[in-house]
N, C-alpha and C positions, 0 to 999 in steps of 0.2 A: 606198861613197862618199856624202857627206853634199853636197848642193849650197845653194849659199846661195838657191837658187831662191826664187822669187814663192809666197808661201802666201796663197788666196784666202781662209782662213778668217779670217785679220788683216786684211786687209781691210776686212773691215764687224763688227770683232770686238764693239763693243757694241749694234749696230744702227745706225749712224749713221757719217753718210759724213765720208769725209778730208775735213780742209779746205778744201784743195786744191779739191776737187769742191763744197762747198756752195757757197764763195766764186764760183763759177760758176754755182750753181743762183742764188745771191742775184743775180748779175748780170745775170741774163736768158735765158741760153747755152740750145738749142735740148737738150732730152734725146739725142735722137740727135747734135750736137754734141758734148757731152758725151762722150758711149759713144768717136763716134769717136777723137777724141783720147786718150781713156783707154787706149783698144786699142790705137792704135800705141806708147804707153807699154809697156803690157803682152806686148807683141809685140818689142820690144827685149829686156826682159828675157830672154824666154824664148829669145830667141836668142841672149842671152851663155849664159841657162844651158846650152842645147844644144852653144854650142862646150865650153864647161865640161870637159861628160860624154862628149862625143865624145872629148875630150882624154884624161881617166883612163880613159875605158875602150879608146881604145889604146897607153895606159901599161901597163895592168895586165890586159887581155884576163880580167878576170872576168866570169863569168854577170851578177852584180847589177850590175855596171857597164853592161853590155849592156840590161840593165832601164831602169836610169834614164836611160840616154838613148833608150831607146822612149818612156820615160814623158814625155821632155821635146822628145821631136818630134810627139807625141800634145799635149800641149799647145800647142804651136806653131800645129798643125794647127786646132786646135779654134779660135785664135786669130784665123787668118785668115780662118776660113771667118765669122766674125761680124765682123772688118770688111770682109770683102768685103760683107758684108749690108749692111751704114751706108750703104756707097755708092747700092747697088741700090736703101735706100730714100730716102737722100736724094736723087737721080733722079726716082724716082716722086712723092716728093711737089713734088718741082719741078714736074714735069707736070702733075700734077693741080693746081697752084694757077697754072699758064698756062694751063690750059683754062677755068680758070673765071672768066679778068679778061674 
């Protein structure tokens, strides 16, 4: 099964970011901003792909179907776990810039 999945390596395929993303870096938007927005983008994605592959592979109960959608709950996974982080640091440096007025 072939998924229309999110390819990180198009992404930043010539070194230089989506429009999308400059047009934000040009407007001021906080990096960690940035990221996070990004990620729950990218965290949609991966969750259609996930229904996706859950779906053919209990269509068609193959080994390789069974794969891609490890491969694409593993991405999911990896997904969250970095915007959970945006949070944790946009927090901290909340804090740290109330401790210091």
């Amino acid at each position: 099964m072939k998924t229309r999945g999110y390819k990180m390596e198009t992404l930043f395929k010539d070194s230089e970011l989506p429009a999308h993303l400059q047009r934000m870096v040009d407007a001021g938007v906080s990096g960690l901003d940035i990221m996070h927005g990004e990620l729950k983008n990218l965290m949609l994605m991966a969750e259609s792909d996930l229904a996706e592959a859950s779906e053919q592979e209990q269509r068609s109960e193959e080994a390789m179907d069974s794969m891609v959608r490890t491969e694409c709950e593993g991405r999911l996974d990896a997904l969250v776990a970095v915007y959970e982080l945006t949070y944790q640091l946009s927090f901290a440096i909340g804090e740290r810039n109330e401790a210091t007025r």
